[in-house]
C-alpha positions in Angstrom: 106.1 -35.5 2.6 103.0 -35.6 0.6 101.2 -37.6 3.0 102.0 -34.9 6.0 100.8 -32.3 4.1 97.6 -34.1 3.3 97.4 -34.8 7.0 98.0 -31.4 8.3 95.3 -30.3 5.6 93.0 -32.9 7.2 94.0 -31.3 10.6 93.2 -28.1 9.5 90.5 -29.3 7.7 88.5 -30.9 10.8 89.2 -27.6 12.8 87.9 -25.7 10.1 84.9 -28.6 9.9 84.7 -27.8 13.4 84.4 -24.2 13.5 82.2 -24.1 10.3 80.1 -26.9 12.2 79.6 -24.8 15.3 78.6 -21.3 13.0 75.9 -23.6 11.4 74.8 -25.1 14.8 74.2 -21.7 16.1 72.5 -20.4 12.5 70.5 -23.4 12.9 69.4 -22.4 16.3 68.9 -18.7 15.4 66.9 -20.2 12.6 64.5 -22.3 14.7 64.1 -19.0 16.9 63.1 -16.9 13.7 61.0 -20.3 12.9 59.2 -20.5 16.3 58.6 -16.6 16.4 56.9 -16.9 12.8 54.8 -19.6 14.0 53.6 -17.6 17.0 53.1 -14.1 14.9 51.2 -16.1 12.2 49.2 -17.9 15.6 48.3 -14.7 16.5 47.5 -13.1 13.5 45.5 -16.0 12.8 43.3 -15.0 15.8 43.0 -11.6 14.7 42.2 -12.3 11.3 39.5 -14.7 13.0 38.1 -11.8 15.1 38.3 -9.7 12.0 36.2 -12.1 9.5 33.9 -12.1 12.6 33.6 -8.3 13.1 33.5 -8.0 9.6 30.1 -10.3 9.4 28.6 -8.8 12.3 28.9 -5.3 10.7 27.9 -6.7 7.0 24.9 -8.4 8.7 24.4 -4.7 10.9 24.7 -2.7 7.5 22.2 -5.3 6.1 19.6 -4.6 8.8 19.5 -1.0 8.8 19.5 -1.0 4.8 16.4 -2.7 5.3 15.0 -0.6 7.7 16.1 2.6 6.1 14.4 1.2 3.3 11.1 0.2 4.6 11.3 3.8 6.3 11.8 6.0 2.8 9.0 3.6 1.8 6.8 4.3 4.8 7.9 8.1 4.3 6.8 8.4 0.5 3.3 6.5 1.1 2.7 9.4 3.6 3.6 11.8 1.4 1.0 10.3 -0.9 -1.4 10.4 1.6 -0.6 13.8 2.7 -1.1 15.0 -1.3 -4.3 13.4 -1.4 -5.2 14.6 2.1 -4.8 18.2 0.7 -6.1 17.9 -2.7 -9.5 16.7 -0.7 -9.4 19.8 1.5 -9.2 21.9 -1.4 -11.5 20.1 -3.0 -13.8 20.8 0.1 -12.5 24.1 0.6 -13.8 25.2 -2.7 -17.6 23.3 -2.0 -17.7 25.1 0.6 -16.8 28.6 -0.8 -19.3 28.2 -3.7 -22.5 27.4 -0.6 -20.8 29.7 1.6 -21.5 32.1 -1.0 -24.6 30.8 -1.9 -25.7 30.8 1.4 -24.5 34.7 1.6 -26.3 35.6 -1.9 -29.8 33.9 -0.4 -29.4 35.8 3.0 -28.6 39.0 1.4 -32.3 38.8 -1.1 -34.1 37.7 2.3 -32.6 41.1 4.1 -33.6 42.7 0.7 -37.3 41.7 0.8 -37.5 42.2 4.9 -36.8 45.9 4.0 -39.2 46.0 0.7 -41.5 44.6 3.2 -41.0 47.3 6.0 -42.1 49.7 3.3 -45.3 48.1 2.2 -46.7 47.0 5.3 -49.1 49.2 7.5 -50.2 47.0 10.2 -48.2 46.9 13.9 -48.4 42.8 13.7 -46.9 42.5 10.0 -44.0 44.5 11.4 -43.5 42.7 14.5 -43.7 39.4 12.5 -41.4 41.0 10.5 -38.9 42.0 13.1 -39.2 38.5 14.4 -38.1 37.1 10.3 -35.2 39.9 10.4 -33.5 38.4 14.3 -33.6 34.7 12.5 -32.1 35.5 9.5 -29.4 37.4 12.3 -29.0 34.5 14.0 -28.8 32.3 11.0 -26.1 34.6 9.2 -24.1 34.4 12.9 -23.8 30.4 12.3 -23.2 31.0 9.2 -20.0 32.9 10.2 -18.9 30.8 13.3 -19.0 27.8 11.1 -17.3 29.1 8.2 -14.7 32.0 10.0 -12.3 32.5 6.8 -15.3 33.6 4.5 -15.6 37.6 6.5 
């Protein structure tokens, strides 16, 4: 009797062998499919991650160029700037020159009118005054270039 039982236990075992062998066949399978679609997800990934690295070092390398021309810009920028402050300090400089001859210039112009009329006073003769006259229509003319050349100083 004990051997039967042991027999119909090893019957029921090798069904149940059976059974349990086809679950893990199809686990095994389903497995493989989970396996296969990791493969091709990490295949593909691996491509992105490729074109990523590459992007990534194209736009480091981009970023790395413009750096350097933004700096050589700011640095072409601030040595104009210099120029431009030295550019003005010299016109202020000259500015200045000029205003002190300008005025100079005026002052002279201004005695030469003042001895033209002590002149016109004193003299008797027709020639003195027309050489006179003649004096006053230069020093005109002269204070006329003096004005067209130097326009700020009315």
């Amino acid at each position: 009797m004990t051997k039967k039982r042991i027999v119909s236990k090893n019957k029921e075992m090798s069904a149940a062998e059976r059974y349990f062998g086809v679950v893990l066949e199809d686990v095994n399978s389903k497995f493989d499919q989970v396996l296969e679609g990791n493969a091709a997800l990490s295949k593909e990934f691996g491509g992105f991650r490729d074109e990523f690295k590459e992007f990534r070092n194209e736009t480091n390398f981009k970023f790395g160029v413009l750096t350097g021309e933004l700096k050589e810009t700011n640095s072409k920028i601030s040595n104009l700037e210099s120029k431009t402050s030295n550019l003005e300090s010299k016109i202020s400089n000259l500015e200045s020159k000029y205003d002190k001859n300008f005025d100079q210039i005026l002052a002279y112009l201004s005695k030469i009118d003042e001895e033209i009329q002590d002149l016109k006073t004193r003299l008797d003769g027709k020639a003195d005054l027309e050489r006179l006259e003649r004096v006053e229509q230069e020093v005109a003319q002269i204070k006329l270039i003096v004005k067209k050349h130097f326009p700020w100083q009315e």
